[in-house]
C-alpha positions, 0 to 999 in steps of 0.5 A: 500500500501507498500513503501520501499525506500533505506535508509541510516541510517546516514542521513535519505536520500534515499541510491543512489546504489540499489545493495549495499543496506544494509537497507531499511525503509519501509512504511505502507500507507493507504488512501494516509497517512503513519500510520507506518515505520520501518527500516530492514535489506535487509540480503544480496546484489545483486539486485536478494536478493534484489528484493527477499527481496520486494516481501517477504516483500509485497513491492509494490512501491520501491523508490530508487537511482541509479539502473541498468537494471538487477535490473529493471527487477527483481524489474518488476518480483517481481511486484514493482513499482519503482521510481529510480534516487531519492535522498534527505530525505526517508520520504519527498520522500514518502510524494511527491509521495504520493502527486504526487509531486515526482521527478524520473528518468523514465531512457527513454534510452534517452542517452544510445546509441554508440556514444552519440546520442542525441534524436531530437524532432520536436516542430512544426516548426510554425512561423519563430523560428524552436521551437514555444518558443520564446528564447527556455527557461529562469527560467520562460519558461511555454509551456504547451499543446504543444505536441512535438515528441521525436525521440529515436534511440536505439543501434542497429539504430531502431528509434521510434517515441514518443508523449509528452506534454511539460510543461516547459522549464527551467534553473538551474545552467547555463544548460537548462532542458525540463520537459515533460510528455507522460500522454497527458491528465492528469492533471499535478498532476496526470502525470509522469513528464519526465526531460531532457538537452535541448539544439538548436543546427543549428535550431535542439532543442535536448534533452538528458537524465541526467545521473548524480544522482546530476545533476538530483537532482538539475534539479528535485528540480529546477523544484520543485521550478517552480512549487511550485512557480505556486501556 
């Protein structure tokens, strides 16, 4: 396999705007271990060089920044597999995707909606909380095989209903965030894991997609740090 991430040669960090990536360090890995990188030179800007660049290279996985939408479908034209919204070191972010720790953002679509509309989920309304959490979270909140619906309303006003297996709700720099993943029965090692506001509102719980690259950030490590201290 061969990962690239977009790299920033001044501090060895992921590069946070894919369209403007002038480097990227590239990656051999066999056997889920990484026998050699390089750093080169992308020749040229724009995510259709860029994607161009990937798939010329055998790219199959990208770990990037910010990306915009055009850049998601060149990148899924070209078969690369992306994981955007990362930031931090280049080489600890191939280290956790290969130890399926990594922390992205799946850019749902959560949140991108005329108006601001959140997307309201039902958690089962047992009991006489409208939620099943208790307090609806705390540094320590763990929800796990509890499977909620996240209601998603695009721009046009379609809404389709989703099931996902929440792992836990939690707390980082005086917001709470809900970790959530749609791989209902994988081991959660194993399961692209979802981040996201979560917020209650009149009885209603919402979640709402981080759009800030340094808020999703402090949210994935925060997370990180959760699980970690599991053991």
């Amino acid at each position: 396999m061969r990962i690239a991430v977009t790299y920033d040669p001044s501090n060895g960090e992921i590069f946070q705007h894919f369209g403007h990536t002038e480097q990227m360090k590239l990656y051999e890995v066999e056997d889920q271990t990484v026998r050699s990188s390089e750093v080169k030179s992308t020749n040229g800007r724009g995510h259709g060089a860029l994607a161009g660049f990937l798939r010329d290279e055998g790219v199959d996985v990208l770990i990037c920044g910010g990306i915009g939408g055009g850049a998601q479908t060149a990148l899924a034209e070209a078969g690369v597999r992306l994981y955007g919204g990362c930031s931090g070191d280049a080489d600890q972010a191939v280290w956790n995707l290969l130890h399926n720790v990594l922390m992205y953002n799946p850019n749902v679509q959560c949140s991108h909606h005329e108006g601001g509309h959140d997307c309201a989920h039902d958690c089962g309304s047992q009991g006489d909380h409208p939620c099943r959490h208790g307090d609806c979270g705390g540094p320590d909140a763990e929800e796990e095989d509890q499977i909620i619906t996240l209601t998603v309303t695009d721009e046009t006003g379609r809404a389709e209903d989703s099931d996902f297996r929440l792992i836990a709700i939690y707390r980082c720099q005086g917001r709470r965030y809900v970790a959530l993943t749609p791989d209902l029965d994988a081991p959660e090692l194993e399961a692209d894991i979802y981040l996201f506001r979560y917020q209650e509102e009149g009885g209603q719980c919402n979640v709402e997609e981080i759009a800030d690259d340094e808020e999703f950030a402090a949210a994935a490590d925060a997370f990180q740090n959760w699980q970690l201290s599991r053991g």
